[in-house]
Steps between C-alpha positions, in 0.01 A plus 500: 500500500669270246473136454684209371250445212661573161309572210647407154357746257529387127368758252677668156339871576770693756231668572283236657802334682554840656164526620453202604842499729374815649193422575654141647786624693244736698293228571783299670572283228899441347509547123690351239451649149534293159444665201431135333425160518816353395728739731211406817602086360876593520562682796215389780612400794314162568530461873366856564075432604374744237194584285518609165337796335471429121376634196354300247614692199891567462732482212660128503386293719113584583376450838365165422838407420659640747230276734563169313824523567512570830295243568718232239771669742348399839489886564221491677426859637145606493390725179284845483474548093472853398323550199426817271047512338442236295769252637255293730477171259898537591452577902237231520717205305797629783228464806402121345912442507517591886505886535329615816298832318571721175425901525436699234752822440425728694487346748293562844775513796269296751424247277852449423627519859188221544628266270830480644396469780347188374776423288747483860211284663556261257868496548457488853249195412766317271755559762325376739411187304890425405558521869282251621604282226867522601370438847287190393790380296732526843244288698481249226840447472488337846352192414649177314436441149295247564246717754506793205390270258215370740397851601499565089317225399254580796493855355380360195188398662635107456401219740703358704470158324608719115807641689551177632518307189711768334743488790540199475405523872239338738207733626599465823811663436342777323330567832825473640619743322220762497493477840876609484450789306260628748751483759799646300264771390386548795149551423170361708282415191578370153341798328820740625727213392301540142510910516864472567530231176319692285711832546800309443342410150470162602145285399552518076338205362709509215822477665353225707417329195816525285676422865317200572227380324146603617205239609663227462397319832128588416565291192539192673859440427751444781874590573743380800368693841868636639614795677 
């Protein structure tokens, strides 16, 4: 029975890329064959969940290459490197860049079929991820400015009285305001209202700091309370 996974398989040797979409299409998989890196760059279809199969050692760009540049790309398909004896200096500096396994030509079919399996996981995983992101990012987006940059600065692990003095605000009306949040949010406890912060990327001490201006209040300095 076939599935909607596609394999990209990006090898020089006809040979192997004939195996290899043999042995994939009878497993269920979809199969698209490149014979190299640059053509796989070109022509991919980047909306298409995929993994890629792909040899390390290819006339033009090598596999390494071809992985940088996916990545400089935001191409961001999970990698199987296929490397010939003697290339595992080459299959181990491609599993330090991100790839999810290397096997060595030949290749054992379980093994393979076992790393993408693991290789689809992590798709599933990173999909997964983007979509409660998107969702955070919906929920956020119901609040003012003023409660997002309360529920950031809180996310930051700041005191009331920090936010406070960054605001510009009194710490009564940061209570205020967090206590809003929960409501729009819709959450019981200020932990869910932190989960949902942090997978919106919200809580970066940096940005709070080129925003506003970090510790100040602790400092014993003072601005005008206001809403």
């Amino acid at each position: 029975m076939s599935d909607e996974r596609l394999v990209h398989v990006v090898d020089d040797e006809e040979a192997i890329r004939r195996s290899l979409d043999f042995l994939l299409r009878n497993a269920g998989f979809r199969v698209e064959r490149w014979e190299d890196g640059e053509s796989f760059l070109k022509g991919v279809d980047r909306t298409a969940p995929a993994c890629a199969l792909l040899d390390v050692r290819m006339p033009g760009m090598d596999g390494l290459e071809v992985q940088e540049e996916m990545a400089q790309r935001g191409l961001n398909l999970p990698v199987i490197v296929l490397t010939g004896h003697g290339d595992i200096d080459m299959a181990v500096r491609a599993m330090r860049a991100g790839a999810v396994d290397f096997l060595e030509k030949p290749f054992n079919r379980e093994r393979l079929l076992q790393a993408l399996d693991r290789g689809f996981a992590r798709l599933a995983d990173r999909r997964g991820r983007l979509e409660q992101e998107q969702w955070a990012k919906t929920q956020i987006a119901l609040l003012t400015q003023r409660e997002q940059e309360v529920l950031d600065g809180l996310a930051c692990g700041y005191p009331n009285k920090t936010i406070a003095y960054d605001l510009g605000i009194s710490s009564r009306t940061v209570e205020v305001y967090r206590a809003n949040v929960m409501t729009k949010l819709d959450v019981s406890n200020f932990a869910d209202a932190l989960r949902i912060a942090f997978a919106a990327g919200m809580g970066r001490e940096d940005e709070w700091r080129s925003g506003h201006g970090v510790g100040q209040g602790a400092a014993g300095g003072s601005k005008p309370a206001g809403d």
